[in-house]
C-alpha positions, 0 to 999 in steps of 0.5 A: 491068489495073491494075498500081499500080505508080507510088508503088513506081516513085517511091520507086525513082527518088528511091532512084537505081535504075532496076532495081528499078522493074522488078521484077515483082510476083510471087503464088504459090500455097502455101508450099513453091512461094513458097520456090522463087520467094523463092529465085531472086528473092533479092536482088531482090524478095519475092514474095506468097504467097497461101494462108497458112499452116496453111489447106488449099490444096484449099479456100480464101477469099481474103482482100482482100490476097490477091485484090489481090496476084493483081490486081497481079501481072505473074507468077502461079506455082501449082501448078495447078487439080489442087490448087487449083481454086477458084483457077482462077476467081481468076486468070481473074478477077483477074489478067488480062494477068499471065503464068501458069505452072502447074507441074505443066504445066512441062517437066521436071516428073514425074507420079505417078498416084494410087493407088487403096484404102488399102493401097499394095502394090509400090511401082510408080509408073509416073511419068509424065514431063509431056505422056505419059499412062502408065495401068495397063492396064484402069483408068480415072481419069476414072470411077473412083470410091471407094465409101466417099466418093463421095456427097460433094456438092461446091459449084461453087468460084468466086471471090467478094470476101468483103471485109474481113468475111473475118478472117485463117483463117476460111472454111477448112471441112474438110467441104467440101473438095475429095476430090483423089482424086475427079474432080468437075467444076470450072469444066466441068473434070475434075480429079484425073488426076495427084497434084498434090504433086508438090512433095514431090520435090526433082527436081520442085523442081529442075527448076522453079527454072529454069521460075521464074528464065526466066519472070522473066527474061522479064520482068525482063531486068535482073535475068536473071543473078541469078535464073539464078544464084540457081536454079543454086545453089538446085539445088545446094543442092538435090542436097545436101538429098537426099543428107542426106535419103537418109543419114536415111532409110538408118538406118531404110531398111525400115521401115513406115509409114502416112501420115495422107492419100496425099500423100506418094508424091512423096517417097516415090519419090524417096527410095526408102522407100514407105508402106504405106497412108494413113488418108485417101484424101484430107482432104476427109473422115473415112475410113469404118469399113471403111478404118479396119479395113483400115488396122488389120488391115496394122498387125497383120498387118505391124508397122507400126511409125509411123503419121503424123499431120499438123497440119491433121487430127483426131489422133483417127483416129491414136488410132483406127487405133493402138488395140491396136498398138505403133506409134509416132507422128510428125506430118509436114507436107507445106506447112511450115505452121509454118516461116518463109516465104521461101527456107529454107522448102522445104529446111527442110519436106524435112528435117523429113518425113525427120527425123521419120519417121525418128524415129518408125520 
């Protein structure tokens, strides 16, 4: 594959450093994951983030620089087909010979299961260190199915080059995406055993920034020291994030919500602080009527006091499922859509989840 890399070589060269000319060209799936990898490459290189923001990573077109930033790149970190199975195709097609890590695969990462009907009861995870399958006993993902959404019809997601015709935010269709919490085929595959937001826990996060500084360093030898020492203090700043996260939460520690989707559990383990219920199984649809009552009648029944919303979904089913209650409102956003991509991104997407819930409770 081609790499492209002579005028970057050039211009390196006629700049007297030799370093640079190695740095690999890095593609990352979504915002929060770039943050990480922007952070171990501090210093030395900026890598490419492929899914913008404000557009659902469950369904996606990509655009010509995208597709040629995947061309390019030497080093590809996604989170995986789990959350983004169109991409699958993508990489096979378009970044052949480059080094490919999925992080919901990476040693050290943990895996939360989904959970099943609209109303969380005890807060039992059951995590599940990678590489160790720990199912309830009697239930079985691979069959499962949920009524209310299960006649979806989901076209196959294969990589197609839509070219300059593709404007920036177009093609993002939130009727066809992809019910995470279903297990349709893609590519022959069975997705959905395992939460794929796995991101939303700061030890997840923690533990790939090494993942990202090795395979870098793999790569790039020369640079190996600062990628390691920028993870190592990431990690730090990282065990901070969650002592000012938990010192939030503890003001309001008790208090019940409702989240908009069920993709929150992640940090919701991690801080301790369950939710009660989601309004969507996942965002590849409206929630039917009978959902909808459920979720009502726990926010009577329970005095909900927060039921949040997110930016990339129809604030009328909040309104909807709030009507006749006190409850208040917030709007959280697990990919940072409308932070600064780059290193400060993830810490600062954490600390507004926390910060807006706690307002809200």
């Amino acid at each position: 594959m081609s790499r492209k890399l002579l005028p970057f070589s050039i211009t390196a060269a006629l700049l007297g450093g030799t370093a640079m000319a190695d740095v690999p060209n890095v593609a990352v799936d979504i915002a929060p994951v770039h943050s990480l990898v922007a952070r171990v490459m501090e210093g030395v290189g900026t890598p490419n983030l492929i899914v913008q923001p404000g557009a659902s990573p469950h369904e996606y077109n990509l655009r010509p620089s995208e597709a040629a930033a995947l061309q390019d790149a030497n080093l590809v970190f996604w989170v995986g087909e789990d959350l983004t199975p169109w991409m699958e195709g993508a990489i096979e097609t378009l970044s052949d010979g480059a080094t490919i890590t999925a992080l919901l695969e990476a040693d050290g990462t943990t895996l939360l299961d989904f959970r099943e009907g609209a109303l969380f009861e005890a807060h039992d995870h059951g995590d599940d260190d990678h590489g160790h399958d720990e199912r309830a006993e009697g239930e079985d993902h691979d069959d499962h199915e949920h009524a209310e959404e299960k006649d979806h019809d989901h076209a196959d997601h294969e990589y197609h080059d839509h070219g300059d015709e593709h404007a920036e935010g177009e093609g993002h269709d939130h009727e066809d995406h992809e019910d995470h919490a279903g297990h349709d085929d893609h590519h022959g595959h069975d997705h959905g055993e395992h939460d794929p937001h796995a991101w939303l826990s700061p030890e997840n996060a923690s533990a790939w920034l090494n993942v990202i500084a090795a395979q870098l360093s793999a790569t790039d030898p020369d640079n190996a020291g600062v990628y390691f020492a920028n993870a190592a203090a990431a990690r730090e700043e990282m065990a901070a994030l969650s002592a000012e996260v938990a010192a939030t939460l503890d003001a309001v520690r008790g208090g019940n919500f409702i989240v908009f989707h069920d993709a929150y559990q992640y940090f919701e383990n991690a801080f301790d602080f369950p939710a009660s219920g989601a309004i969507s199984i996942g965002d590849a649809s409206d929630p039917s009527p009978a959902r909808i009552a459920e979720i009502q009648g726990r926010i009577r029944d329970e005095g909900i006091k927060c039921v949040l919303s997110e930016p990339q979904f129809n604030p009328g089913l909040v309104a909807t499922v709030m009507e006749g209650t006190e409850a208040n409102t917030a709007v959280i956003d697990p990919l940072g859509s409308d932070l600064e991509t780059g290193p400060a991104l993830y810490p600062q997407m954490i600390r507004n989840i926390a910060t807006n819930l706690a307002e809200c409770l």
